[in-house]
Structures are given as structure tokens and as C-alpha cells.
C-alpha positions in Angstrom: 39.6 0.4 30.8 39.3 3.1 28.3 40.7 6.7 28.5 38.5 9.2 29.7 36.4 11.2 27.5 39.1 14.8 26.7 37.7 18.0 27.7 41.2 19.6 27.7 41.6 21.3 24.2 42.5 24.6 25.5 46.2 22.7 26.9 46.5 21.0 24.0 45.2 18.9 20.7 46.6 16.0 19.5 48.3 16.1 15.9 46.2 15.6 13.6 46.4 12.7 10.7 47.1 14.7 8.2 49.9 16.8 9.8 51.6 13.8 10.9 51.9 12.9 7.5 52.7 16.0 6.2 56.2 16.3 8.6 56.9 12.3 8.5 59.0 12.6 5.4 60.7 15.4 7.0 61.5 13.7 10.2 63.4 10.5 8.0 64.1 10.9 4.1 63.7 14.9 3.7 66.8 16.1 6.1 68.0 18.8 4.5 69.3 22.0 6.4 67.2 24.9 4.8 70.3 27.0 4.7 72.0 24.6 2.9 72.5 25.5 -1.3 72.4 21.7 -2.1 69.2 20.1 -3.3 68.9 18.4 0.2 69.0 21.8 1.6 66.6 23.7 -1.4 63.9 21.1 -0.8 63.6 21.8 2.7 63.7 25.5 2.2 61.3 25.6 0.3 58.8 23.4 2.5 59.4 26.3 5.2 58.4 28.7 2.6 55.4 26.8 1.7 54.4 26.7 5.4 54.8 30.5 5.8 52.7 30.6 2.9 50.2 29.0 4.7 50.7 30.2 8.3 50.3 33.4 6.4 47.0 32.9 5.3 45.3 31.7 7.9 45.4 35.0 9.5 45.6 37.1 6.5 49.5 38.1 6.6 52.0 38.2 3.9 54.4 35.3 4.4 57.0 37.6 4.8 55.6 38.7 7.9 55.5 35.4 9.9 58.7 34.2 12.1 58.8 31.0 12.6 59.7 30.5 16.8 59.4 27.2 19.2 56.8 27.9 21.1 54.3 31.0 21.7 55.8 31.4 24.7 59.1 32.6 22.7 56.7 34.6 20.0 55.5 36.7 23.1 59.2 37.1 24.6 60.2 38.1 21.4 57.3 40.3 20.8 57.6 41.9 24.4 61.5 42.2 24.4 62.1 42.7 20.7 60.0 45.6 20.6 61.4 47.3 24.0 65.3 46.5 22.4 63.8 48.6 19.5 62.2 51.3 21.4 63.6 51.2 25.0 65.7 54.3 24.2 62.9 56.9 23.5 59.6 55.0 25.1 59.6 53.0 28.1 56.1 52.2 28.6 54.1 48.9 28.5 50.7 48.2 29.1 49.0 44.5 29.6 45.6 43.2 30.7 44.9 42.0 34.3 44.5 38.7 32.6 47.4 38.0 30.3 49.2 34.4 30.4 52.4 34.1 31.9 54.2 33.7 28.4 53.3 37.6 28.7 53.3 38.9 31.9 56.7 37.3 33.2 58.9 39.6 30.1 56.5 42.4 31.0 58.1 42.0 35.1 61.7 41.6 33.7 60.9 45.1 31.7 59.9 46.8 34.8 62.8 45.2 36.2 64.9 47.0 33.7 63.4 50.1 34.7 60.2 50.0 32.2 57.1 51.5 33.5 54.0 49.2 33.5 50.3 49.4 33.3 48.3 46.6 33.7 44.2 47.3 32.7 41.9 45.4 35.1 39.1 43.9 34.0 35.5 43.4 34.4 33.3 40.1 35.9 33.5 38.6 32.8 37.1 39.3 31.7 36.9 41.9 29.1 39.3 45.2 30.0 37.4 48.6 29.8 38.1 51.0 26.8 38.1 53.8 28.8 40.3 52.7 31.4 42.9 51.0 28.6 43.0 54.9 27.2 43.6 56.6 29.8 46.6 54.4 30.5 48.3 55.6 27.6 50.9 58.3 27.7 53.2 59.8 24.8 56.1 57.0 26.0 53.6 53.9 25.6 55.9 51.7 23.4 53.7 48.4 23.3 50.2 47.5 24.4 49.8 43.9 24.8 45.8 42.3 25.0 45.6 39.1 24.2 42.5 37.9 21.8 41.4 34.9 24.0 41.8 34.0 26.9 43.5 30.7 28.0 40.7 29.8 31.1 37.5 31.7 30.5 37.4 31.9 27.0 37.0 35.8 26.3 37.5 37.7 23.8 38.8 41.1 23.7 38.0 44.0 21.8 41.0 43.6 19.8 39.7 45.8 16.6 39.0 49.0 19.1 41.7 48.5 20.9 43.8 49.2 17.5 42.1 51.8 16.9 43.5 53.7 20.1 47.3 52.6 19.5 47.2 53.3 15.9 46.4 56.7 16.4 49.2 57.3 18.7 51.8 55.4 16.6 51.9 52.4 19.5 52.9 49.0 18.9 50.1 46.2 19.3 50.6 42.5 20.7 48.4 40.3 20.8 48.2 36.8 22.0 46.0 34.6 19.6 47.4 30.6 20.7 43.9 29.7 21.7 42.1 31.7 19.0 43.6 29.9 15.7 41.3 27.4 14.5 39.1 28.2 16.7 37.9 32.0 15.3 38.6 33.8 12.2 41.5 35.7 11.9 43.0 39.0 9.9 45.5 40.6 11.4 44.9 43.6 9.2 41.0 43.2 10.1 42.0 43.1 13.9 44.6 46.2 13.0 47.8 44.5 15.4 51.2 44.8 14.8 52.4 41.6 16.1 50.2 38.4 17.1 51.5 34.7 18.7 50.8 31.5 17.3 51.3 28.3 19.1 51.0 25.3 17.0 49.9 22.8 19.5 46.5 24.5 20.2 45.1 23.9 16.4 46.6 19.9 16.0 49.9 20.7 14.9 52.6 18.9 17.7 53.8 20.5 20.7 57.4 22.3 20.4 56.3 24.7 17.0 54.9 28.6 17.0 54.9 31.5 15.0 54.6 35.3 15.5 53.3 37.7 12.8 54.9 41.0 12.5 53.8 43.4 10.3 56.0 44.9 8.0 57.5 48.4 9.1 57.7 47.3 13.4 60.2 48.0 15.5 61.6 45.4 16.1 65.0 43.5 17.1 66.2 39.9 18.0 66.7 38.8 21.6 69.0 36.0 20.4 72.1 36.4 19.2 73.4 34.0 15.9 73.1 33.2 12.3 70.5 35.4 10.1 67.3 32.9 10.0 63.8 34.0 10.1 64.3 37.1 9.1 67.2 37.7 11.8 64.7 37.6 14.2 65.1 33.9 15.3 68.6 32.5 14.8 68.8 28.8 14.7 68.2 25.9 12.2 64.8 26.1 11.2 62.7 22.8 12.8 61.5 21.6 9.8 59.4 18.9 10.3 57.4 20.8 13.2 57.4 24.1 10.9 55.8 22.2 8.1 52.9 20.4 10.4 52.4 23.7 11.4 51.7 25.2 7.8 49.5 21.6 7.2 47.7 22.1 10.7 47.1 25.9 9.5 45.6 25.1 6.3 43.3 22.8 7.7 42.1 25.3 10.2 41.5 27.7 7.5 39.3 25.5 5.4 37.3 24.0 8.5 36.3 27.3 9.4 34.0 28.3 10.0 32.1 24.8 10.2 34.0 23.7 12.7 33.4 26.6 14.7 30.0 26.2 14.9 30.5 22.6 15.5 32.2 23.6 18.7 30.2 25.7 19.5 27.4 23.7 19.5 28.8 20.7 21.4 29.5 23.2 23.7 26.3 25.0 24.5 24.9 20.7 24.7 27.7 20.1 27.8 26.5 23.4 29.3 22.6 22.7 29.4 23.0 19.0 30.1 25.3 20.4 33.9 22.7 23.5 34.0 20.2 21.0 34.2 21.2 18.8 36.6 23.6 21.0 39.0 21.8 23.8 40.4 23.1 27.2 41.0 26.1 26.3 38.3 27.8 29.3 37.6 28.5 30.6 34.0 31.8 31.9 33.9 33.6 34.4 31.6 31.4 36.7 28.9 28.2 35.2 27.9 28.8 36.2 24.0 32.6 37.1 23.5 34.2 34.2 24.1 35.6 31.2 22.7 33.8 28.7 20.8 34.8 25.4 22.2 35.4 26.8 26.4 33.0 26.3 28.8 34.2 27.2 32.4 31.8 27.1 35.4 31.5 27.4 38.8 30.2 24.4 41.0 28.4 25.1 43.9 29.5 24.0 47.4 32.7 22.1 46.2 36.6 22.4 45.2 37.5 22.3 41.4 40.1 20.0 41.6 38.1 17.4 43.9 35.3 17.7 41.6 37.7 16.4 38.4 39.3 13.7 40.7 36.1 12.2 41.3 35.1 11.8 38.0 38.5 11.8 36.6 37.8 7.7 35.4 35.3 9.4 32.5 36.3 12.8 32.2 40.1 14.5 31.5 39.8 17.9 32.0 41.1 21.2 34.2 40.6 23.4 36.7 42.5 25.9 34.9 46.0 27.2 32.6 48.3 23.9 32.4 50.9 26.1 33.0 49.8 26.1 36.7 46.9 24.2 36.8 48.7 22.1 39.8 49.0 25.2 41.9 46.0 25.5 44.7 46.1 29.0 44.7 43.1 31.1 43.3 43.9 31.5 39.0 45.5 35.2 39.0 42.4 35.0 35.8 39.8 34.7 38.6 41.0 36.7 41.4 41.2 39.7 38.1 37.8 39.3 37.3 36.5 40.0 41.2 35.6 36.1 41.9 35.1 35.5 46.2 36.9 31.9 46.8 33.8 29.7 46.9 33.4 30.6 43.0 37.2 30.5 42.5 37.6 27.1 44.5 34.6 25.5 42.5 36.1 26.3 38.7 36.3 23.9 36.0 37.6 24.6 32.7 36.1 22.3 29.8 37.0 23.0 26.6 35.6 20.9 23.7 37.6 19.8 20.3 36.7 19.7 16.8 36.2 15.5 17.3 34.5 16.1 20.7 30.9 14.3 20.2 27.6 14.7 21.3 27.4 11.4 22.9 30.6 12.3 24.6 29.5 15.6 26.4 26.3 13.9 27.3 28.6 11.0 29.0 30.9 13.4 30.4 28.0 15.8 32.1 26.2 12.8 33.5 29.3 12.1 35.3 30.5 15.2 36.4 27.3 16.0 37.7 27.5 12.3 39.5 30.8 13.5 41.1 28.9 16.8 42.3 26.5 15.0 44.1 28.5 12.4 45.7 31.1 15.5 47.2 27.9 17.5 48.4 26.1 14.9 49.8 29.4 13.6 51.6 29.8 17.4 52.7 26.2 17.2 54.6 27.3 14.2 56.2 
């Protein structure tokens, strides 16, 4: 039997070719400790600095500015709790989406834990936060605002530019969480106007284990770990150099498939949506119709449960019902429940997301089966 056709891009890629060779020779012959003075240790320096070089410009940064971390989740720890360490004695106010992962929201709970005050900005049907509402949440103690660009289940986008524009003004520190954006959209971080912004490496075919988080020259910011003086003092630690340079291979590719592959997506995409919209009626469109991530598609099937849905067809098609951070959990997605879903809607959500390899005869295999499983669960249901 063959593996089933992947429709799970938004948990995670595989490593591509090319970044696998890129950090082989680092994983056997190049061993060198970056911090090391020898020429063991100068060679592998100077394959980290390369890689900031590239993370760098993939989203328009200096290489200065990017800290090399082991996951996103740490980027947004760091970027949450480094920032209230920096502020925490003058300003001790946060503000998050309804919608934020929980690489956010769980150090935005331990701040009000600590005694921070938090906001969090609902949203609308379709996942985008309100302008208006996000402004009047700010007050002359807002330290951070974190929004992330995309998000994880539905694909939106948020108004990340005009967002800046309202913390800028008041001298507030922005955050925002771009793992499932890379590769996927452009980026400029001084386009976008944020102070800080998460990478996770895994999410644009570089391997699990490797992230990054821009900060812009001139933030507040301190460590959350105590040690030696790497990455800026920021991260202490032993730099992972194999995973930090498949992460500077995996960004360069991203940054000279763009926008091609993109558009690629996107149009694979919009082919798995009509092929279902054609043969499951009353399938449900969820997340914003225009803002949203190139490669997600996630839908509401009518009249039965998410997760039966994907075992049914689970033989042709891999995919999720949500985050695989909790995608086992039968609870409503906290993403959902935000954005005002009732539980039939909720119940019947399936995330696909699409890859830059994803092909047309594969969505048109995966639909025919998904839509097979629909039928099969309703017509059981009218037994």
C-alpha cells in the first residue's frame, strides 16, 4: 500500500533535498563549536553567519537582527517574556488576538499570572480582529501587542501593516507570529512595521527542532535563559549548527520560489476546493475568503464529525481536523469557538493545507475520496 496523499503542510514539511544536503556535512565532517577560535570552530561560525544572512533576507532584516532559537515556540516565549523582563517595571500591559497559538497565549497566562494585565481582541466570522476594537484596548502601560500574521487552522491573515501603525505611534512593542507565513507569503518586517516576528523552520522544509525570531534593532528586550553570551545574549547555548544552516538553505529557497510557488499553491488549492464544492453540498468555506493563506483550505462538512470524516478516508488522504498541537483533543478549536462557529460547523472542520509538491492529480484523488467518505457517514447517519 502506498502512503496517503499529504494534506497536512500547515503541521509540517518534510526537509527538503537541498537542505538536507546543505546540513549533512555539518551533522559528520564539519563539527566545530562556533565559539570555538580554532579553524574547526571559525568554519562553523561562519556557516551560522551565512545562515543569518540568509534568514535575514527572506524577510527583509539585517542579520544582526535575527536570534537563532529551537523552535518558534521558544521565539514567542522569548518574544512575550523577554520583552515584559524589559518593560515589566514601567508597563504591564499585553494585548493578543482571540486566536493566537498556544506558543503565545500560554506566556501571555503566566504574565497575568505575574500580575500583568491582559487584553485579548476577539475576532470576527472569519478570524480577522477589528481595528477599532484592537485601539481601544490600548492604554499608556500597553508594553507588547502580539497578532500573529497567519493563522495556524483557518489561514487568515491579519492586518499586520495597520496594526503597526497604531503601536508605533504609541511607542509599543509589536509581535508577531509568522511560522505559517514564511514561504508561503512575502515578507518585510520593515514593510509589515513589527518589532519582533517568529520563525519556525519546519513549516518552510527546513527539519523540525530549528526557529528564529527577528528583533529589530533598538527593542527592549532581555534573555529568559540564563548562560554563555550566544545569539546576541539572547539565547545561551551552543549554536545547532547543522539545523541552523538547513534553515538559512530552506530560507533561501523560499525566497527565490516566491512568488511562483505561491501561486502554485494557491492554485492547487482553489482546484481541491471546487472539486468538494462540487460534489458536497452545503460545504462550508471557512476563514476570510481573500486574506488568507495560500496553500489552507478549511471547510465545514455538513451533517458529520471532522475527525470521522478523515478516518474514513484516512487510506488516501493524511490530513487534520485542526493545530497538531491539539488536534487529538475533541473539544471545539478555541480558533472556532473565537470566530462564533455553533458545534455542527465546529464538529464538521477539516483543515487541508496543500504543499509546494502537492499536484493536481493529487487534490483531484484526494477530493474524490473525501467526498466518498462524506457520503458513506451521511448515508449511514439516515440509516
Amino acid at each position: 500500500m502506498r502512503d496517503p496523499i499529504y494534506l497536512d503542510y500547515n503541521a509540517t514539511t518534510p526537509t527538503a533535498p537541498e537542505v538536507f544536503d546543505a546540513m549533512l556535512p555539518w551533522l559528520q565532517a564539519q563539527y566545530g563549536n562556533p565559539s570555538s577560535t580554532h579553524p574547526y570552530g571559525r568554519r562553523a561560525q561562519q556557516a551560522v553567519a551565512t545562515a543569518r544572512h540568509q534568514v535575514g533576507a527572506l524577510i527583509g532584516a539585517q542579520a544582526g537582527e535575527i536570534v537563532f532559537t529551537g523552535c518558534a515556540t521558544e521565539a514567542n516565549n522569548l518574544a512575550l517574556l523577554g520583552v515584559a523582563r524589559a518593560l515589566g517595571t514601567t508597563r504591564r500591559h499585553l494585548v493578543i488576538s482571540a486566536i493566537e497559538h498556544p506558543a503565545v497565549l500560554a506566556p501571555a497566562m503566566f504574565l497575568r499570572e505575574q500580575g500583568w494585565d491582559l487584553t485579548v481582541v476577539p475576532v470576527d466570522g472569519c478570524g480577522r480582529i477589528s481595528l477599532d476594537v484592537l485601539e481601544r484596548s490600548l492604554r499608556s502601560e500597553t508594553a507588547l501587542v502580539s497578532v500573529m500574521h497567519a493563522n495556524n487552522e483557518v489561514g487568515t491573515v491579519q492586518p499586520i501593516r495597520e496594526i503597526a501603525r497604531l503601536t508605533r505611534e504609541r511607542g509599543i512593542v509589536l509581535h508577531t507570529d509568522a511560522a505559517q507565513s514564511a514561504g508561503k507569503l512575502p515578507l518585510n518586517v520593515n514593510e509589515l512595521g513589527v518589532d519582533l516576528l517568529t520563525l519556525a523552520g519546519h513549516k518552510f522544509y527546513a527539519p523540525k527542532g530549528v526557529g528564529a525570531l527577528y528583533v529589530r534593532s533598538g527593542t527592549p528586550i532581555r534573555s529568559v535563559l540564563h548562560g554563555a553570551g550566544q545569539e546576541h545574549g539572547l539565547r545561551p547555548g551552543t549554536e545547532n549548527v547543522a539545523a541552523i544552516v538547513a534553515l538559512g538553505a530552506a530560507a533561501a529557497i523560499a525566497q527565490g520560489s516566491l512568488p511562483a510557488a505561491a501561486e502554485q499553491m494557491r492554485t492547487t488549492r482553489e482546484l481541491l476546493h471546487q472539486r468538494l464544492a462540487a460534489t458536497v453540498p452545503k460545504l462550508q468555506l471557512n476563514g476570510h475568503p481573500e486574506h488568507r493563506l495560500p496553500n489552507t483550505l478549511h471547510v465545514s462538512f455538513p451533517g458529520v464529525s471532522g475527525r470521522a470524516l478523515l478516518g474514513a478516508a484516512a487510506d488516501v488522504v493524511a490530513a487534520s481536523v485542526g493545530s497538531a498541537c491539539h488536534s487529538e483533543q475533541d473539544a471545539v478549536s478555541g480558533v472556532l469557538a473565537a470566530m462564533g462557529f455553533d458545534s455542527a460547523r465546529a464538529a464538521g472542520a477539516v483543515r487541508l493545507s496543500v504543499g509546494r509538491g502537492t499536484t493536481r492529480d493529487e487534490v483531484e484523488r484526494a477530493a474524490e475520496a473525501l467526498a466518498c467518505a462524506w457520503r458513506q457517514l451521511t448515508a449511514r447517519r439516515y440509516r
